[in-house]
Rosetta silent file (secondary structure, phi, psi, omega in degrees, C-alpha in Angstrom):
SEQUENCE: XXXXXXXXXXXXXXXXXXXXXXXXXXXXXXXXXXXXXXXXXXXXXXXXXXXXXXXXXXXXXXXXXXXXXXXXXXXXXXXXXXXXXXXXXXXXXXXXXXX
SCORE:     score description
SCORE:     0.000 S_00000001
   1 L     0.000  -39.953  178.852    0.000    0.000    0.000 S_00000001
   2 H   -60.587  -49.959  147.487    2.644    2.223    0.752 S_00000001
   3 H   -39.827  -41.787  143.107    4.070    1.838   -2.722 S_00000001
   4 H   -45.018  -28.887  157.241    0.708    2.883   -4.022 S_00000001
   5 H   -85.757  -42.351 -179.479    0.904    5.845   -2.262 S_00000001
   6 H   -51.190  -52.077 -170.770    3.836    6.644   -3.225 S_00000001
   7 L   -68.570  -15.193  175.844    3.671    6.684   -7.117 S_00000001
   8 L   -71.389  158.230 -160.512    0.171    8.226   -7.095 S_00000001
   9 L  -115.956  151.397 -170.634    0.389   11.805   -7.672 S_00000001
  10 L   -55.319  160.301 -154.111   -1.633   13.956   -5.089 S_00000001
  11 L    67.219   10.502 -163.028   -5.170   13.677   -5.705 S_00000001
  12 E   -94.677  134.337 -169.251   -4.643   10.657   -7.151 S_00000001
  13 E  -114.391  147.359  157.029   -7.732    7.600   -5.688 S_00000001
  14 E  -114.934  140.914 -168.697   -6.836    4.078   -5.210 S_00000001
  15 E  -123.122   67.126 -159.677   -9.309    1.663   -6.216 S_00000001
  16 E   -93.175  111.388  179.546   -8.823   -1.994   -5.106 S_00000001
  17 E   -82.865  142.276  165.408  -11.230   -4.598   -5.995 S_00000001
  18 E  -125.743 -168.622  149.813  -11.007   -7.912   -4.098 S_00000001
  19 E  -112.531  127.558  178.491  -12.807  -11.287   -2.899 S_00000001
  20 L  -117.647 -171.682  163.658  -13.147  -10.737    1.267 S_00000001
  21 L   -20.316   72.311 -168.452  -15.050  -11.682    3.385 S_00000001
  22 L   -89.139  141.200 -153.785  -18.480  -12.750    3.643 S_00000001
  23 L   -92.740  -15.590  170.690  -20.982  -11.012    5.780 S_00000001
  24 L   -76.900  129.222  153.088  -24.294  -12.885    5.235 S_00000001
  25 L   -63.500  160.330 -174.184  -25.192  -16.114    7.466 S_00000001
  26 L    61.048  -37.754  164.082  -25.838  -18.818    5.362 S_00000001
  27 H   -74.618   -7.840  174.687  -24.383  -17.466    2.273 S_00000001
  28 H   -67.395  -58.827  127.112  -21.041  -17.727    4.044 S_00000001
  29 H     7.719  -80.444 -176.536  -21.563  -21.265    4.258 S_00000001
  30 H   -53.195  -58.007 -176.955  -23.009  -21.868    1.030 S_00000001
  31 H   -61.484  -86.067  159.459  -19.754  -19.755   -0.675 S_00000001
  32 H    24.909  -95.912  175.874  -17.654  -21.401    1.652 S_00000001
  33 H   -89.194    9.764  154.783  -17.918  -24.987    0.482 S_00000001
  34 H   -76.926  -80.464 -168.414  -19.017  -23.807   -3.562 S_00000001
  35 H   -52.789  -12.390 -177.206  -15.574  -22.428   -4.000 S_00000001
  36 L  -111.615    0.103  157.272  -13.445  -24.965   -2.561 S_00000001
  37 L  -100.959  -35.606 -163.483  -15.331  -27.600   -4.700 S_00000001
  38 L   -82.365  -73.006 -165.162  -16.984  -25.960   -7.417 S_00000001
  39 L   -57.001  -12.247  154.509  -14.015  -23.491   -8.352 S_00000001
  40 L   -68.162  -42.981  179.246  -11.383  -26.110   -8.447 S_00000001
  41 H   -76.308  -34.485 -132.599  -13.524  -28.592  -10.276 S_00000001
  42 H   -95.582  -61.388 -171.355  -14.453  -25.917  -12.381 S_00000001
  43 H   -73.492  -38.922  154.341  -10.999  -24.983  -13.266 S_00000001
  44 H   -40.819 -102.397 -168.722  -10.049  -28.612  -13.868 S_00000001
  45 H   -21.745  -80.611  174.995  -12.497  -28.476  -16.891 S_00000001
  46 L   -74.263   -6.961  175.763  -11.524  -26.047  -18.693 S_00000001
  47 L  -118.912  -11.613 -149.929   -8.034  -25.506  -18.329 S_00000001
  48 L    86.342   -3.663 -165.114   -7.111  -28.983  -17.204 S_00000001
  49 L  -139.155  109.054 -168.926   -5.201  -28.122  -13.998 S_00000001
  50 H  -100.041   18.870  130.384   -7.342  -27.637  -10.733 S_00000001
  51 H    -6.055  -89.182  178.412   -4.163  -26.393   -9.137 S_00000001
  52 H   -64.024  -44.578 -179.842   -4.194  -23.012   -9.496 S_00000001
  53 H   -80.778  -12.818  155.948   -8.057  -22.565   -8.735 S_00000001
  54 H   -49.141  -78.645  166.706   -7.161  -24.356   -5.514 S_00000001
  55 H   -35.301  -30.021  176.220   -4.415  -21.735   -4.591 S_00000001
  56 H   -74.414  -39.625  169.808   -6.683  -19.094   -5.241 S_00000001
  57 H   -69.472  -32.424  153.581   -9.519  -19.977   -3.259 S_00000001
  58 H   -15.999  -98.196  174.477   -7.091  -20.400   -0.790 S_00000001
  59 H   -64.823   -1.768  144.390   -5.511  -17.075   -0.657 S_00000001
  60 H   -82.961  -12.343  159.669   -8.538  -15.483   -0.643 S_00000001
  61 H   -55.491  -39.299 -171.919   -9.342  -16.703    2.906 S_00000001
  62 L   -76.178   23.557 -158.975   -5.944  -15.726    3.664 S_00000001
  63 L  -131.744  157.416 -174.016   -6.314  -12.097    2.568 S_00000001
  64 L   -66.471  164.221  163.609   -7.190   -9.649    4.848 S_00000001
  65 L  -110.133 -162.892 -107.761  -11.290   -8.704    5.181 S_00000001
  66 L   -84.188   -6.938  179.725  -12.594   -5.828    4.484 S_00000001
  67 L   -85.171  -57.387  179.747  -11.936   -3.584    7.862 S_00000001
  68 H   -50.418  -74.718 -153.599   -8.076   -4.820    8.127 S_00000001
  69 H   -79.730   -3.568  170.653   -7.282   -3.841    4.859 S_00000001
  70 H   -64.226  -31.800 -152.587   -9.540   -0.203    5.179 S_00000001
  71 H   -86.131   -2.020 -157.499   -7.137    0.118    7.931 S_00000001
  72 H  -107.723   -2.137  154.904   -3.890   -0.836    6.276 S_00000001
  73 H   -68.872  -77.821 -165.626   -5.097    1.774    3.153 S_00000001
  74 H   -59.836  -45.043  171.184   -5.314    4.444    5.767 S_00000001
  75 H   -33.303  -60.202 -179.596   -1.995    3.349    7.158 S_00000001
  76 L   -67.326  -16.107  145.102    0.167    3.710    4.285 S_00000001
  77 L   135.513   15.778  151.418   -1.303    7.601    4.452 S_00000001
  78 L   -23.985  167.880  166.724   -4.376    7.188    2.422 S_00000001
  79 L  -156.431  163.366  170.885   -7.393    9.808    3.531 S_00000001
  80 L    49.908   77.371 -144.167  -10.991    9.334    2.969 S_00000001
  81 L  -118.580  122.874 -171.557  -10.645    5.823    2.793 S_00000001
  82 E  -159.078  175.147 -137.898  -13.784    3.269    2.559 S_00000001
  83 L  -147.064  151.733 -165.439  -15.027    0.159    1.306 S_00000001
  84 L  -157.019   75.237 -153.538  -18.117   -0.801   -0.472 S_00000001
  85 E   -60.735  119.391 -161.740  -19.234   -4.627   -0.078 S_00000001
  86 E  -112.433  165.625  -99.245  -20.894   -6.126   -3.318 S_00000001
  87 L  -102.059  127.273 -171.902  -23.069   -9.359   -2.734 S_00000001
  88 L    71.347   22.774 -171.494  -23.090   -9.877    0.624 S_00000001
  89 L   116.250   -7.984 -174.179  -19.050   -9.651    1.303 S_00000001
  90 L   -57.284  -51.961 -162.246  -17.984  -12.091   -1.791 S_00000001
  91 E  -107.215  138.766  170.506  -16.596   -8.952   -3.170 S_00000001
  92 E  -146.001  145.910  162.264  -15.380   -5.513   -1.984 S_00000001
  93 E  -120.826  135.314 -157.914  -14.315   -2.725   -3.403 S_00000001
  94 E   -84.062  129.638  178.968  -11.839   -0.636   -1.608 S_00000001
  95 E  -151.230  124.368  171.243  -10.933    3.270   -2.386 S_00000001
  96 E  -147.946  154.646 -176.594   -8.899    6.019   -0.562 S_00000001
  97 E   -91.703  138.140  169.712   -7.433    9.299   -1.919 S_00000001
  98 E  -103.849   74.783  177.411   -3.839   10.660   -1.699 S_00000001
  99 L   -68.547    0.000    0.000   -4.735   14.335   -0.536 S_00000001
Protein backbone atom coordinates (compact mmCIF):
# COMPACT_ATOMS: atom_id res chain seq x y z
CA UNK A 1 0.00 0.00 0.00
CA UNK A 2 2.64 2.22 0.75
CA UNK A 3 4.07 1.84 -2.72
CA UNK A 4 0.71 2.88 -4.02
CA UNK A 5 0.90 5.84 -2.26
CA UNK A 6 3.84 6.64 -3.22
CA UNK A 7 3.67 6.68 -7.12
CA UNK A 8 0.17 8.23 -7.09
CA UNK A 9 0.39 11.80 -7.67
CA UNK A 10 -1.63 13.96 -5.09
CA UNK A 11 -5.17 13.68 -5.71
CA UNK A 12 -4.64 10.66 -7.15
CA UNK A 13 -7.73 7.60 -5.69
CA UNK A 14 -6.84 4.08 -5.21
CA UNK A 15 -9.31 1.66 -6.22
CA UNK A 16 -8.82 -1.99 -5.11
CA UNK A 17 -11.23 -4.60 -6.00
CA UNK A 18 -11.01 -7.91 -4.10
CA UNK A 19 -12.81 -11.29 -2.90
CA UNK A 20 -13.15 -10.74 1.27
CA UNK A 21 -15.05 -11.68 3.38
CA UNK A 22 -18.48 -12.75 3.64
CA UNK A 23 -20.98 -11.01 5.78
CA UNK A 24 -24.29 -12.89 5.23
CA UNK A 25 -25.19 -16.11 7.47
CA UNK A 26 -25.84 -18.82 5.36
CA UNK A 27 -24.38 -17.47 2.27
CA UNK A 28 -21.04 -17.73 4.04
CA UNK A 29 -21.56 -21.26 4.26
CA UNK A 30 -23.01 -21.87 1.03
CA UNK A 31 -19.75 -19.76 -0.67
CA UNK A 32 -17.65 -21.40 1.65
CA UNK A 33 -17.92 -24.99 0.48
CA UNK A 34 -19.02 -23.81 -3.56
CA UNK A 35 -15.57 -22.43 -4.00
CA UNK A 36 -13.45 -24.96 -2.56
CA UNK A 37 -15.33 -27.60 -4.70
CA UNK A 38 -16.98 -25.96 -7.42
CA UNK A 39 -14.01 -23.49 -8.35
CA UNK A 40 -11.38 -26.11 -8.45
CA UNK A 41 -13.52 -28.59 -10.28
CA UNK A 42 -14.45 -25.92 -12.38
CA UNK A 43 -11.00 -24.98 -13.27
CA UNK A 44 -10.05 -28.61 -13.87
CA UNK A 45 -12.50 -28.48 -16.89
CA UNK A 46 -11.52 -26.05 -18.69
CA UNK A 47 -8.03 -25.51 -18.33
CA UNK A 48 -7.11 -28.98 -17.20
CA UNK A 49 -5.20 -28.12 -14.00
CA UNK A 50 -7.34 -27.64 -10.73
CA UNK A 51 -4.16 -26.39 -9.14
CA UNK A 52 -4.19 -23.01 -9.50
CA UNK A 53 -8.06 -22.56 -8.73
CA UNK A 54 -7.16 -24.36 -5.51
CA UNK A 55 -4.41 -21.74 -4.59
CA UNK A 56 -6.68 -19.09 -5.24
CA UNK A 57 -9.52 -19.98 -3.26
CA UNK A 58 -7.09 -20.40 -0.79
CA UNK A 59 -5.51 -17.07 -0.66
CA UNK A 60 -8.54 -15.48 -0.64
CA UNK A 61 -9.34 -16.70 2.91
CA UNK A 62 -5.94 -15.73 3.66
CA UNK A 63 -6.31 -12.10 2.57
CA UNK A 64 -7.19 -9.65 4.85
CA UNK A 65 -11.29 -8.70 5.18
CA UNK A 66 -12.59 -5.83 4.48
CA UNK A 67 -11.94 -3.58 7.86
CA UNK A 68 -8.08 -4.82 8.13
CA UNK A 69 -7.28 -3.84 4.86
CA UNK A 70 -9.54 -0.20 5.18
CA UNK A 71 -7.14 0.12 7.93
CA UNK A 72 -3.89 -0.84 6.28
CA UNK A 73 -5.10 1.77 3.15
CA UNK A 74 -5.31 4.44 5.77
CA UNK A 75 -2.00 3.35 7.16
CA UNK A 76 0.17 3.71 4.29
CA UNK A 77 -1.30 7.60 4.45
CA UNK A 78 -4.38 7.19 2.42
CA UNK A 79 -7.39 9.81 3.53
CA UNK A 80 -10.99 9.33 2.97
CA UNK A 81 -10.65 5.82 2.79
CA UNK A 82 -13.78 3.27 2.56
CA UNK A 83 -15.03 0.16 1.31
CA UNK A 84 -18.12 -0.80 -0.47
CA UNK A 85 -19.23 -4.63 -0.08
CA UNK A 86 -20.89 -6.13 -3.32
CA UNK A 87 -23.07 -9.36 -2.73
CA UNK A 88 -23.09 -9.88 0.62
CA UNK A 89 -19.05 -9.65 1.30
CA UNK A 90 -17.98 -12.09 -1.79
CA UNK A 91 -16.60 -8.95 -3.17
CA UNK A 92 -15.38 -5.51 -1.98
CA UNK A 93 -14.32 -2.72 -3.40
CA UNK A 94 -11.84 -0.64 -1.61
CA UNK A 95 -10.93 3.27 -2.39
CA UNK A 96 -8.90 6.02 -0.56
CA UNK A 97 -7.43 9.30 -1.92
CA UNK A 98 -3.84 10.66 -1.70
CA UNK A 99 -4.74 14.33 -0.54
Amino acid sequence: MSEAYRVLKRGGRLLVLEFSEVEMPLLDRFYDQWSFKAIPRFGKMITGDAEPYQYLVESIRKFPNQGDFAKMISNAGFSRVTFTNYSGGIAALHSGWKL
